[in-house]
N, C-alpha and C positions, 0 to 999 in steps of 0.2 A: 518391547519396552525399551525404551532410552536409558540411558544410564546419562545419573543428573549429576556430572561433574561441574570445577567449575567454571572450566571453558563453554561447556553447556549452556551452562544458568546464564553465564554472561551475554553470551548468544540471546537467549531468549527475553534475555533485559534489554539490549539494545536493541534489538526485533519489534521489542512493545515499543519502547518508545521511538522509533521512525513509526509504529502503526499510529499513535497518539498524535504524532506531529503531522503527520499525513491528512489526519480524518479532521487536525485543527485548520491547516491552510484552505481542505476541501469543504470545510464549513460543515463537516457533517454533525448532528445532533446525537451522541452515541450513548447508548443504555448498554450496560455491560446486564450481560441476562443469569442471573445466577438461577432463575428458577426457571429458568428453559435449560433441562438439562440434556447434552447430546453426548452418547459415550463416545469416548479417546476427540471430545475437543476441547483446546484449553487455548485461556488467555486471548475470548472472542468476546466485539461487542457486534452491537445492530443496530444499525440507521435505516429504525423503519419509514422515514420518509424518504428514503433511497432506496427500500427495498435490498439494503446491502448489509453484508457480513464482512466486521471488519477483524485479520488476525493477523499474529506477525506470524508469520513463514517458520520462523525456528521452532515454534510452539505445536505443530502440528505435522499429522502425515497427510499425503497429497489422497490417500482413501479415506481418512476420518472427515476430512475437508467434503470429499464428492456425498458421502454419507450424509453430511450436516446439509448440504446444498438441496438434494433430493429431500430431507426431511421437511426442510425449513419453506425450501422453493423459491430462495433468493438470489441474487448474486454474491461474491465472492472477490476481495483486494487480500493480498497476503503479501505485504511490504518486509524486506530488507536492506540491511547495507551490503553492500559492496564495490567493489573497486571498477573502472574500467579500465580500457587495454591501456592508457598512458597512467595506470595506479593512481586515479581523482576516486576520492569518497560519492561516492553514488547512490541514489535509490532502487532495487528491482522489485519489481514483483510481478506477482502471478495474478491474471485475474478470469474469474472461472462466470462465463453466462449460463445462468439457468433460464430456458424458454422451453416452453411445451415437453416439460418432463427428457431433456435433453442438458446435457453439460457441453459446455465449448469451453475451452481451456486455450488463455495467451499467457504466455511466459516471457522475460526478460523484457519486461515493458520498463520503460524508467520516464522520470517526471519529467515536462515540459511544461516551460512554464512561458507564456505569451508575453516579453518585454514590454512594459508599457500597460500594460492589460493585468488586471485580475481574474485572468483565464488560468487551471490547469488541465494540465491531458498525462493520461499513461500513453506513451506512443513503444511502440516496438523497437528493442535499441536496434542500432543501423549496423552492430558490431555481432549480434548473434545469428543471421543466419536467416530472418523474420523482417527485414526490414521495409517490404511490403506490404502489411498485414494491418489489421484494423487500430486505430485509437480510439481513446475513450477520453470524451471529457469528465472531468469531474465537478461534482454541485447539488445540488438537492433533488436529484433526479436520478431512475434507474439509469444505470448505465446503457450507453447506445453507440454499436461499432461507428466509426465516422471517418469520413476523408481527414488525411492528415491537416495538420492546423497551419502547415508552411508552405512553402513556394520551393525550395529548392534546397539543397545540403547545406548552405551557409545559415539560412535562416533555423533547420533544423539543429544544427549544432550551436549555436547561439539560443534556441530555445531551451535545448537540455542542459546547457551550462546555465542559465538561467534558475532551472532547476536543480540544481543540485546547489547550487547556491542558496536559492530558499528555505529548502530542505533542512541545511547546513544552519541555517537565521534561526529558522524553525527552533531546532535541535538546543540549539544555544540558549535562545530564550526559555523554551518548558522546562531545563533542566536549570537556568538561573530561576526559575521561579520556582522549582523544585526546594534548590538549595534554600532562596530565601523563606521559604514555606518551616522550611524541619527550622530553620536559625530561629523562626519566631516564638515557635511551639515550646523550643527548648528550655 
């Protein structure tokens, strides 16, 4: 059990909302499932035209997750923030393939975003260790490993600053439109 201080909560508040703003730029269409109930997962929806599970990272353990995946039979994005190695605000996440009753599991993936293009991708950041490993675009489609989306380290780093900038656009707006939402109700 976690202990829900309020460094916790804060955690798990900004976790949702990079998941929200993530599943808004990726276009997904997302039903938060209250009556799909799966023990110890919280704060998940589903893009069943993606066949995906969407959660923030803070909200969950990485076995409730594989539990929910084998139940469900979906795939899996579990977005958070964090920093990279020069301390810029970032995306990471996890993202977990469910195929033939098997889990694959890619970690430290962060957003790319195609300049110029309303393309994005989780690519594997270049900084953990992974930087060969598969991407994924993202869209109204299940997720599919794929050749990266650039030519070479300039264009990759210019992608993912692209990313975390949108991200960043993202973030700013659902939460102005947050605020002007509570101002009107008031």
């Amino acid at each position: 059990m976690k202990i829900q201080n309020r460094d916790y909560l804060e955690n798990r508040e900004n976790s949702l909302a990079i998941a929200l703003a993530l599943a808004n730029i990726a276009g997904w269409e997302l039903d938060q499932q209250p009556d799909l109930l799966i023990r110890g997962l919280h704060d998940f929806f589903l893009d069943p035209v993606s066949d995906l599970i969407l959660m923030p990272l803070a909200a969950n353990s990485a076995a409730a997750v594989s539990c929910a995946i084998h139940e469900i039979r979906c795939d899996a994005v579990m977005p958070a923030g964090g920093k990279t190695n020069d301390n810029r605000d970032t995306l990471y996440a996890s993202v977990a393939i469910w195929r033939s009753g098997a889990i694959n599991w890619y970690r430290a993936m962060r957003l790319f975003h195609t300049p110029g293009a309303a393309e994005i991708w989780l690519i594997p950041d270049p900084h953990a260790g992974a930087a060969d490993g598969p991407c994924f675009h993202l869209g109204h489609h299940r997720l599919r490993a794929s050749a990266p989306p650039f030519q070479d380290s300039v264009e990759r780093d210019e992608g993912l600053l692209a990313g975390d900038r949108l991200i960043a656009a993202q973030l700013l707006k659902d939460r102005h439109s947050t605020f002007c939402s509570r101002d009107h109700t008031s």
